[in-house]
C-alpha positions as CSV (number, residue, x, y, z in Angstrom):
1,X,19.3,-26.5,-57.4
2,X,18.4,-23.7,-54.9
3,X,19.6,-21.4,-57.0
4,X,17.4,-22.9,-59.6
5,X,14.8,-22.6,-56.8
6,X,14.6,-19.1,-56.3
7,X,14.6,-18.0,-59.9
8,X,11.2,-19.7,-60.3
9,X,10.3,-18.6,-56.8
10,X,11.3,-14.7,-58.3
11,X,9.5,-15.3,-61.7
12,X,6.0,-16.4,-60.0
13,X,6.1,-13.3,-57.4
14,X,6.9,-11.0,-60.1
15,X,4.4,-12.6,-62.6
16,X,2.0,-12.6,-59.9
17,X,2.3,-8.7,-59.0
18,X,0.9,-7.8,-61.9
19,X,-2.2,-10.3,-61.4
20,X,-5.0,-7.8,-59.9
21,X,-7.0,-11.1,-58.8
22,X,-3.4,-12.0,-56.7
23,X,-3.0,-8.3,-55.3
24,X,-6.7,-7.8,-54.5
25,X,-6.5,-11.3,-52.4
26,X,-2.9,-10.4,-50.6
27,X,-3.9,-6.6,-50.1
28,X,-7.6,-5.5,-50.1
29,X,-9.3,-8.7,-49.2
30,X,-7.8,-8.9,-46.0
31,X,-8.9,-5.1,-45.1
32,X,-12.5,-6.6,-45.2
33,X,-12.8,-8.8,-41.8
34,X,-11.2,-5.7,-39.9
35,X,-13.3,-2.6,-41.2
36,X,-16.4,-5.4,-40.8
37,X,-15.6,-5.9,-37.3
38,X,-14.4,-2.1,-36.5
39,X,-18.2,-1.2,-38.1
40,X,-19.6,-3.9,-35.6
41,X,-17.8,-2.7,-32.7
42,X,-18.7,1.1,-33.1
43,X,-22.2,0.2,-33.2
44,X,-21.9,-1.6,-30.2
45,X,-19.8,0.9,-28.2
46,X,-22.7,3.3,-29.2
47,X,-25.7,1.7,-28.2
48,X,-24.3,0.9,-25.1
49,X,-22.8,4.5,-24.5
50,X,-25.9,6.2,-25.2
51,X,-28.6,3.6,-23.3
52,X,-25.9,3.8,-19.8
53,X,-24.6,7.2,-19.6
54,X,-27.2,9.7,-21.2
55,X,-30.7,10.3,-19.9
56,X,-33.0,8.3,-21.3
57,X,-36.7,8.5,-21.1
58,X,-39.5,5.9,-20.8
59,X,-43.1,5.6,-22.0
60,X,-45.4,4.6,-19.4
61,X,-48.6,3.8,-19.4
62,X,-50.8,5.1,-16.5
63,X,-48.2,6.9,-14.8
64,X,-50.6,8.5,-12.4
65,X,-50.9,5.5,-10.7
66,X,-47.4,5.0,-9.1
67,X,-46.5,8.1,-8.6
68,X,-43.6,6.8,-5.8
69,X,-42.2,4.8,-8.7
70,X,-41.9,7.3,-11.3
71,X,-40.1,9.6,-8.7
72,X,-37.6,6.8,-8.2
73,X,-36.7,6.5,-11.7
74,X,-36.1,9.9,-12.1
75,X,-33.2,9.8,-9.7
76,X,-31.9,7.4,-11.6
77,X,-31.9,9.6,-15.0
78,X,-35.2,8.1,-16.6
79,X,-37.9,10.5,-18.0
80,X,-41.2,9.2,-17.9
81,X,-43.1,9.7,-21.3
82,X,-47.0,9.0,-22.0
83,X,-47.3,5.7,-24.1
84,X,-49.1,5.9,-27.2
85,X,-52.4,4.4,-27.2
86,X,-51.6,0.8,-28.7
87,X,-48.1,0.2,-26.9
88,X,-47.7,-3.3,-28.3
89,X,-47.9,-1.7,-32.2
90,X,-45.4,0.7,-31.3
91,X,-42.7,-1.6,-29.8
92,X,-43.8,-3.9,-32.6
93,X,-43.0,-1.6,-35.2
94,X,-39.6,-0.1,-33.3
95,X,-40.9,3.2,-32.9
96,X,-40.6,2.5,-29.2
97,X,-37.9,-0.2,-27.8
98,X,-40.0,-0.5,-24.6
99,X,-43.7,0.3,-22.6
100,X,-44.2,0.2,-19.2
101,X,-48.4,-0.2,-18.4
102,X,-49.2,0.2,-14.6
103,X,-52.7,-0.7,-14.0
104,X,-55.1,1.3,-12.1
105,X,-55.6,-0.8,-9.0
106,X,-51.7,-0.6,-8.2
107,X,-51.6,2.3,-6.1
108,X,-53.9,0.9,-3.8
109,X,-52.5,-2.1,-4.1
110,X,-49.3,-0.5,-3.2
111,X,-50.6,1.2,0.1
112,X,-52.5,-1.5,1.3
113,X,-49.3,-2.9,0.9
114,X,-49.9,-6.5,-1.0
115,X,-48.6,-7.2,-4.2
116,X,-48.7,-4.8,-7.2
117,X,-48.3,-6.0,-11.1
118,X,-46.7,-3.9,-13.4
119,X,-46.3,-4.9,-17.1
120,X,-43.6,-4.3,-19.6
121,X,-43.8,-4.3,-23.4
122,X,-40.4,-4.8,-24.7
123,X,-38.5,-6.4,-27.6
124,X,-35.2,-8.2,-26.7
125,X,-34.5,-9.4,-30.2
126,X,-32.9,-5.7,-30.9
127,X,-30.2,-4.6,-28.7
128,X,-31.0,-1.3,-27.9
129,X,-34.2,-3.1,-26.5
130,X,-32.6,-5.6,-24.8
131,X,-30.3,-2.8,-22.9
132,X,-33.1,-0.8,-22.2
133,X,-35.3,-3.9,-20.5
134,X,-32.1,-5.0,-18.4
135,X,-31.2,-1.6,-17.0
136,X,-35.0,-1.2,-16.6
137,X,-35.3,-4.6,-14.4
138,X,-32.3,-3.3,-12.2
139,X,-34.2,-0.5,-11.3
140,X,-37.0,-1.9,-10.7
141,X,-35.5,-5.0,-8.3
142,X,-33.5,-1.6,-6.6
143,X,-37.1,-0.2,-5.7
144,X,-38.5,-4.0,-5.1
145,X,-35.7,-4.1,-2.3
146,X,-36.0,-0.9,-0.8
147,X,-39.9,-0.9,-0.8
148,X,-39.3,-4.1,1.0
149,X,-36.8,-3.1,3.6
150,X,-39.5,-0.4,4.7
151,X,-42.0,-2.7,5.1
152,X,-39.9,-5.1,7.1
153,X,-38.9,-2.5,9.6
154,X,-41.9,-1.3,9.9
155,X,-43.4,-4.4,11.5
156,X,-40.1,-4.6,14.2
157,X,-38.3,-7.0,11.9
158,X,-34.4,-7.1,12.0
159,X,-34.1,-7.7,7.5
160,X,-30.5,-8.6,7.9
161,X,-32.3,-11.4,9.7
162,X,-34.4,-12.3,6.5
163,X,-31.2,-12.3,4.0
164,X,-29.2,-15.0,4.9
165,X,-27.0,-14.9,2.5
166,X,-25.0,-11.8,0.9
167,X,-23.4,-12.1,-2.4
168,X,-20.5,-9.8,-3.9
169,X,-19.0,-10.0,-7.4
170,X,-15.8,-9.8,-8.3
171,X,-15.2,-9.2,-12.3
172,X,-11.8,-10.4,-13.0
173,X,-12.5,-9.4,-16.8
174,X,-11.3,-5.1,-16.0
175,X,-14.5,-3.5,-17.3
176,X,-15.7,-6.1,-20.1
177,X,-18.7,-5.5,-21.7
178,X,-20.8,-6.6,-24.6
179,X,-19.1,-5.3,-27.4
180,X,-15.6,-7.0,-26.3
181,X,-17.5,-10.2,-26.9
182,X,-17.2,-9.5,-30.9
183,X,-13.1,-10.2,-30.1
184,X,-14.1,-13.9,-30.1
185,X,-14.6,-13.3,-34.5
186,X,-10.9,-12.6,-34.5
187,X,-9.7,-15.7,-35.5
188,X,-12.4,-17.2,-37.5
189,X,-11.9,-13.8,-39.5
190,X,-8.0,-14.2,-39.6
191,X,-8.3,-17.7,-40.6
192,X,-10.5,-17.7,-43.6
193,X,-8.3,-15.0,-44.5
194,X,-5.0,-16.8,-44.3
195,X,-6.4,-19.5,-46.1
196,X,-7.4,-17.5,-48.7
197,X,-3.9,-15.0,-49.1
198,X,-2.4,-17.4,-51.7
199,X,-5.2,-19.1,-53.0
200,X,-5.0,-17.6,-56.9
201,X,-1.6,-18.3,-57.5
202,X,-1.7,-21.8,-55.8
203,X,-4.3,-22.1,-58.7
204,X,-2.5,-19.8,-61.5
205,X,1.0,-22.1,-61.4
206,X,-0.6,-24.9,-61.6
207,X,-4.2,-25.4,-63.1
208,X,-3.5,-22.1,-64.8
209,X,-0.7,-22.9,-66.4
210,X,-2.1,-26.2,-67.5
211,X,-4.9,-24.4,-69.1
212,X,-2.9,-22.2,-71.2
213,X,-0.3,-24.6,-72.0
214,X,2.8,-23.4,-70.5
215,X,3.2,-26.3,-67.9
216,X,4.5,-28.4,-70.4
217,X,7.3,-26.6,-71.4
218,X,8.0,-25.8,-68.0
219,X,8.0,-29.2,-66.7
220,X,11.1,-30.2,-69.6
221,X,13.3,-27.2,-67.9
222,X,16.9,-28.6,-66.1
223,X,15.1,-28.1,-62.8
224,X,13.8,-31.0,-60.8
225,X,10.1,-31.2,-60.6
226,X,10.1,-30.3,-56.8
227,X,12.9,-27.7,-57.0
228,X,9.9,-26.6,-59.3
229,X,7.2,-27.4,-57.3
230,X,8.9,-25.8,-54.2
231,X,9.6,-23.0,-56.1
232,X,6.1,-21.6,-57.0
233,X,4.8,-23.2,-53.2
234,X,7.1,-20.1,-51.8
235,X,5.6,-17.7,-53.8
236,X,2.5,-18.5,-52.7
237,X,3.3,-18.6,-49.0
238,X,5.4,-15.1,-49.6
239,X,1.5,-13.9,-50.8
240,X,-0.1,-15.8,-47.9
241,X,2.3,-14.2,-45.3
242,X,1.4,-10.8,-46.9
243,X,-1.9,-10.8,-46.7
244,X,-1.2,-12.2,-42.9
245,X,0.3,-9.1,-42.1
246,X,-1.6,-7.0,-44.2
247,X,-4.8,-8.4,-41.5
248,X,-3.0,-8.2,-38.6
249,X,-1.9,-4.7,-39.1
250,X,-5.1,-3.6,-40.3
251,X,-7.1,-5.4,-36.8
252,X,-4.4,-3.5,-34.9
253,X,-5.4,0.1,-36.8
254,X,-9.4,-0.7,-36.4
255,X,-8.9,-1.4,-32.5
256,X,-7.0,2.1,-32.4
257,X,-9.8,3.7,-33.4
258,X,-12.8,1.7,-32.4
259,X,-14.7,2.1,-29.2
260,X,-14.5,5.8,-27.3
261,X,-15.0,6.8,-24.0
262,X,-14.5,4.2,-21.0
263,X,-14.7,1.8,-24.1
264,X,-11.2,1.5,-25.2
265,X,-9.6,-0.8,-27.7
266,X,-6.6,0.6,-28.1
267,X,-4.1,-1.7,-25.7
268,X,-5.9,-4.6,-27.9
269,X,-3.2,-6.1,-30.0
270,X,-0.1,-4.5,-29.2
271,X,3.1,-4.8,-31.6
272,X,4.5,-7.6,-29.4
273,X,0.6,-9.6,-29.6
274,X,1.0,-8.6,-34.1
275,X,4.7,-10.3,-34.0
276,X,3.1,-13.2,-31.9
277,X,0.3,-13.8,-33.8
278,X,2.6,-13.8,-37.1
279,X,5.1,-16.5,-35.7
280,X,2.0,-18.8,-34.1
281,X,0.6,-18.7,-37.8
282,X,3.5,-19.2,-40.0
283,X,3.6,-23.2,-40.0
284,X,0.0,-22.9,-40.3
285,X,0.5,-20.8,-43.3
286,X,2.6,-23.5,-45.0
287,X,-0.3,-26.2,-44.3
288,X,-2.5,-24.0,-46.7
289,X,-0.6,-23.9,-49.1
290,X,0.4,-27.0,-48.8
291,X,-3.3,-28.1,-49.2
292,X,-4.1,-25.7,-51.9
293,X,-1.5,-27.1,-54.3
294,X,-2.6,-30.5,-53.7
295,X,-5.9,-29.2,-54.7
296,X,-5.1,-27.5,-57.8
297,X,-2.8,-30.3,-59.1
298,X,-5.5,-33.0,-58.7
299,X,-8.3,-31.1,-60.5
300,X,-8.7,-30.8,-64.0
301,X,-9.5,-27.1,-65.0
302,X,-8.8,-23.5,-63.8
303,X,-12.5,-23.4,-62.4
304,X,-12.6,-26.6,-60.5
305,X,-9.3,-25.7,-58.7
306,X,-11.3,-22.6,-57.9
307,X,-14.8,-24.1,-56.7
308,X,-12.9,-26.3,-54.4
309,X,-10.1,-23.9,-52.9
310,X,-13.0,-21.2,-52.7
311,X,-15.1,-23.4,-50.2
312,X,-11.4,-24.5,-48.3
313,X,-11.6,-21.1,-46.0
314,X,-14.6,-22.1,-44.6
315,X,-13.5,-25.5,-43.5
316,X,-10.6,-24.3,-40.7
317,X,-12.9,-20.9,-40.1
318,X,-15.6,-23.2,-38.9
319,X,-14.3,-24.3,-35.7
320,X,-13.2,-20.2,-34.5
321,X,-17.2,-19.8,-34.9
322,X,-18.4,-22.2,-32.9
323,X,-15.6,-20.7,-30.1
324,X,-17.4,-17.4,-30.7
325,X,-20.3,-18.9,-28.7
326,X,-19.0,-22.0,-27.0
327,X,-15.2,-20.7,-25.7
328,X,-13.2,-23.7,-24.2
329,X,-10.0,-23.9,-22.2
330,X,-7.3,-24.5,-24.6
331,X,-5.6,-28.3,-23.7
332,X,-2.7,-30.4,-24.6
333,X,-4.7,-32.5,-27.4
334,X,-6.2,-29.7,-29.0
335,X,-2.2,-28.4,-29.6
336,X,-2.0,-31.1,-32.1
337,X,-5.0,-30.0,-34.4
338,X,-3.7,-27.2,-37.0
339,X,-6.1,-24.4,-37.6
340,X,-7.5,-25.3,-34.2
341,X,-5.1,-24.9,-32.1
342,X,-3.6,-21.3,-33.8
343,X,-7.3,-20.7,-33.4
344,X,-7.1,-21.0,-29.7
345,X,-3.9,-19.3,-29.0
346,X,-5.1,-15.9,-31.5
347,X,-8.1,-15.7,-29.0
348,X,-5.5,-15.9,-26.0
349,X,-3.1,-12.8,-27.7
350,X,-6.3,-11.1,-28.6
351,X,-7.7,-11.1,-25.2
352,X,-4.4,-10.1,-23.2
353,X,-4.6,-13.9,-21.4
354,X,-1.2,-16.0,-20.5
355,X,0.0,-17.9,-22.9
356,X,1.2,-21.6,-22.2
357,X,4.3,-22.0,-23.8
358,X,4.1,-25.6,-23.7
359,X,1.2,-25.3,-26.0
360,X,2.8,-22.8,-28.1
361,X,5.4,-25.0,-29.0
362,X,3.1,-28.3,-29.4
363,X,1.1,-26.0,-32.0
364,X,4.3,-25.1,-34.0
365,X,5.3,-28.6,-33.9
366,X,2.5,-30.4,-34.5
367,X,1.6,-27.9,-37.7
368,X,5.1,-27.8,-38.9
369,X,4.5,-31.9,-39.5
370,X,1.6,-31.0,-41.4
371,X,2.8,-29.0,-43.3
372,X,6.5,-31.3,-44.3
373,X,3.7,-33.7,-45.4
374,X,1.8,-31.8,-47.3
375,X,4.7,-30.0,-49.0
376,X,6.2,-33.9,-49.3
377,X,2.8,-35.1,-51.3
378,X,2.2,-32.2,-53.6
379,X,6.1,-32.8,-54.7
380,X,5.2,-36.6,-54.9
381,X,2.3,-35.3,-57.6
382,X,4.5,-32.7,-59.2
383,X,6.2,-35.6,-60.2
384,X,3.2,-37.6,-62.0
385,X,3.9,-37.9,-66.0
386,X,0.0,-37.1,-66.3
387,X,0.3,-33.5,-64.4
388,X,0.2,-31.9,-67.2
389,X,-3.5,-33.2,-68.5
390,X,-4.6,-32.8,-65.0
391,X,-5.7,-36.5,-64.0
C-alpha cells in the first residue's frame, strides 16, 4: 500500500511541476511578502537616517523675534529658513513637513521673563512630519529646561530643590527604533503564505480532476481511496513546505540587505531562527492542507474550490495583524490554538526573544492533533460513492 502511496504521491508532484499556476504559488508568490516588507523597511531606515543624522533646516516664521532660540537650534544642527507667506498651505500641500511662527510680542515676553507662545504648523499623518515635530519638541523642552534653570538661580533658588523626582530610562530593546516595528508583519505575511503554498493542487487533484473527468477512473485503481487520498495530500504539503522555505529564505536575504548604517538587520533570522521557524510550522502545514482538501472535496466545481480556498489565507493571517498593533505575552492556552500559536512563537524567533520550550512543544502537539483529524476526515470523504459528482 505505501508503495502504492508514493507512486501517486510521485505522479501529482511531477504533474504538478509542470503546472505554472502550482510553481508561481510554491516559488514566486512567496518572494512577494519579503521584497514588500524589505521595500517598507528601506523607506523607513531612510527617513529616519536622514531626519536624525543630517542637518536639517526649519522654516520659521518671524525669526527675528527669538533670536536666543534660533541660536540654540543651531547647535543642535537645525537651519532656520524664512516661511513662506501662507505656512498652513504649504504644510498642507507637503511642500513643507513643518512651520514654526513666533509672534512679535515674544521677545519681550521673553525678557520680561513671563510666558512666551510659539506655534507649530506640522502634519503628523506623514512620517517624515511626524519625526520632524518630535525631534523638534525635544529641542524645544531642552531650551524650556535650561531657560528655566537660569531663571531659578537667578532668584537664589536651589532647582534640584524644585525637581523632586529624577527619571532614567533604561531601553532593554538594544537600539530599537521605528522601523523594527514592521517585524511584527512577519508572521501574518508567512502565514497567508503557507496557507496558500499548496492551495492549486489541493484544488487540481480533486475538484480538477472531477471537472475533467479523470477522478473516476482513478478512483476504480487497486489502491485504497486513502492510500489515494494520502497520496496527493503529500504532494501538496511537499508544495506547501516549498514555498515555506522558499519565504523563509527569501525574509532572511531581504533582512541582509535592508536597513544601513546603525540600522542593521542582518543578525535578524539567523540559519538556526530559518530551521526553527521550519520545524514550529510543519504540523501547521499539514493542518492546511488538511483543510484545503476538505474544501475542495465538498465543493462542486474547479471555481468554487477556488473562491473558497482563496479567502482561507486571510482567516489564520488575521489574528498576526491584530498582534502587529496589539502584541501580547504568549501563554499556555493560546499553545493550543494552531495558526495562533506558530503565530506567536515566529514573532519570538523573529525578534531574538527566549523561547519557552514548554510552549514549543504544546504548539507541535496541539497542531499535530489537528492536523490527524483533518487528514482523518478528508480520507472519511475520499471514501463517499458521490465524490466523484462533487456533493
Amino acid at each position: 500500500m505505501w508503495r502504492r502511496i508514493i507512486v501517486v504521491f510521485l505522479k501529482e508532484t511531477i504533474d504538478n511541476s509542470r503546472d505554472r499556476r502550482s510553481l508561481l504559488v510554491a516559488l514566486i508568490y512567496p518572494l512577494l511578502g519579503p521584497i514588500l516588507l524589505g521595500l517598507m523597511i528601506s523607506a523607513v531606515v531612510g527617513v529616519v537616517v536622514t531626519k536624525t543624522e543630517s542637518k536639517v533646516t526649519l522654516a520659521v516664521q518671524g525669526a527675528g523675534n527669538a533670536p536666543s532660540l534660533i541660536s540654540f537650534l543651531k547647535t543642535k544642527g537645525i537651519e532656520a529658513t524664512p516661511a513662506p507667506a501662507d505656512p498652513k498651505s504649504a504644510v498642507i500641500n507637503g511642500a513643507l513637513e513643518m512651520v514654526v511662527v513666533i509672534p512679535e510680542q515674544f521677545n519681550a515676553s521673553f525678557k520680561a521673563e513671563k510666558t512666551a507662545t510659539i506655534t507649530i504648523i506640522s502634519n503628523s499623518s506623514r512620517l517624515t512630519g511626524l519625526i520632524a515635530i518630535n525631534r523638534l519638541a525635544s529641542h524645544l523642552s531642552a531650551y524650556n529646561s535650561e531657560v528655566w534653570n537660569k531663571r531659578i538661580n537667578k532668584r537664589g533658588f536651589d532647582v534640584q530643590v524644585l525637581r523632586p523626582l529624577s527619571v532614567k530610562t533604561v531601553d532593554v530593546t538594544s537600539g530599537t527604533h521605528i522601523s523594527k516595528i514592521l517585524l511584527f508583519m512577519v508572521p501574518p505575511l508567512f502565514i497567508f503564505n503557507l496557507f496558500m503554498g499548496g492551495v492549486y493542487l489541493a484544488i487540481d487533484t480533486t475538484s480538477g480532476e472531477r471537472e475533467r473527468g479523470s477522478l473516476e477512473p482513478l478512483l476504480i485503481n487497486p489502491v485504497e481511496r486513502w492510500g489515494l487520498m494520502l497520496g496527493k495530500y503529500m504532494a501538496a504539503l511537499l508544495y506547501t513546505a516549498i514555498a515555506v522555505m522558499v519565504q523563509l529564505l527569501a525574509f532572511k536575504a531581504v533582512f541582509q540587505f535592508a536597513g544601513g548604517g546603525s540600522y542593521d538587520f542582518s543578525t535578524i533570522l539567523p540559519l538556526a531562527a530559518v530551521v526553527g521557524i521550519f520545524m514550529i510550522t510543519l504540523p501547521l502545514m499539514m493542518v492546511a492542507v488538511g483543510v484545503q482538501f476538505i474544501i475542495a472535496t465538498l465543493t462542486s466545481s474547479f471555481k468554487e474550490a477556488q473562491t473558497y480556498l482563496g479567502l482561507l489565507p486571510l482567516v489564520p493571517a488575521i489574528p498576526g495583524m491584530i498582534l502587529v498593533f496589539v502584541p501580547v505575552q504568549a501563554q499556555k492556552w493560546m499553545m493550543m490554538i494552531p495558526t495562533f500559536s506558530q503565530t506567536l512563537l515566529m514573532g519570538q524567533f523573529v525578534r531574538g526573544e527566549p523561547l519557552a520550550w514548554g510552549n514549543v512543544v504544546l504548539s507541535l502537539a496541539s497542531s499535530t492533533l489537528a492536523a490527524f483529524i483533518l487528514i482523518f476526515l478528508a480520507a472519511r470523504l475520499y471514501e463517499r460513492e458521490n465524490l466523484i459528482f462533487g456533493e
